[in-house]
C-alpha positions in Angstrom: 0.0 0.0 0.0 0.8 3.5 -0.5 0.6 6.3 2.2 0.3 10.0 1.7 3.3 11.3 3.9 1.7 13.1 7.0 4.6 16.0 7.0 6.4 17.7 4.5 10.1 19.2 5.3 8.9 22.1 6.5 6.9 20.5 8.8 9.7 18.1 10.1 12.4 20.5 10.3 9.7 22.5 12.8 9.7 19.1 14.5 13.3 18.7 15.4 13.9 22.3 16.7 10.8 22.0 19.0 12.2 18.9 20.5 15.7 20.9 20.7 13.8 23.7 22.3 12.8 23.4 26.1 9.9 21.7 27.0 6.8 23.0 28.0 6.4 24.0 31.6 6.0 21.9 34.1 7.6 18.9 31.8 11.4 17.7 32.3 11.7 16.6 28.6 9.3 16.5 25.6 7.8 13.5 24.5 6.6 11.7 21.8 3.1 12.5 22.4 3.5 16.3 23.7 5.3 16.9 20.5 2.7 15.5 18.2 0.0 17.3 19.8 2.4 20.9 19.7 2.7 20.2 15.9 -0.9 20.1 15.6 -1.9 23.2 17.9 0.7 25.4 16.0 -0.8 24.2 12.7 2.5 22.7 11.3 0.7 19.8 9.8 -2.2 19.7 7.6 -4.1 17.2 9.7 -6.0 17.3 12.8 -3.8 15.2 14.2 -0.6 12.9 13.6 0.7 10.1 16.0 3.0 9.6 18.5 4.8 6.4 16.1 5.0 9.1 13.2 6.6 11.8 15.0 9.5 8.7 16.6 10.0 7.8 13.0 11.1 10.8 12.0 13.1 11.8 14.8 14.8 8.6 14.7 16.0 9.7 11.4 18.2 12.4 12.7 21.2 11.7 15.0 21.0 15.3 16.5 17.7 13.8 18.0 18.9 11.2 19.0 19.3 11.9 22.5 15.7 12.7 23.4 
């Protein structure tokens, strides 16, 4: 089967510097699920929502992430 990617680069790259960033207050670190939903409230996708498993699957792509 063929998906229709849920983000574009834009979208991804807006990804990796919000979990670079600090995490929202009264959080230690961000995770999975606090970034997807933060993608979604600041409009960064074009869906009404996008899962925690797509969000790991692109960070996991990028070594700079790595350590979240």
């Amino acid at each position: 089967r063929e998906y229709d990617p849920k983000m574009d680069g834009n979208a991804e790259a807006h990804l990796i510097k919000l979990a670079c960033s600090e995490p929202p207050e009264g959080h230690a670190r961000w995770t999975l699920h606090l970034l997807a939903d933060e993608l979604v409230t600041l409009d960064e996708i074009d869906f009404e929502s996008i899962s925690h498993e797509t969000v790991r699957q692109r960070l996991k792509k990028r070594p700079q992430t790595a350590s979240l």
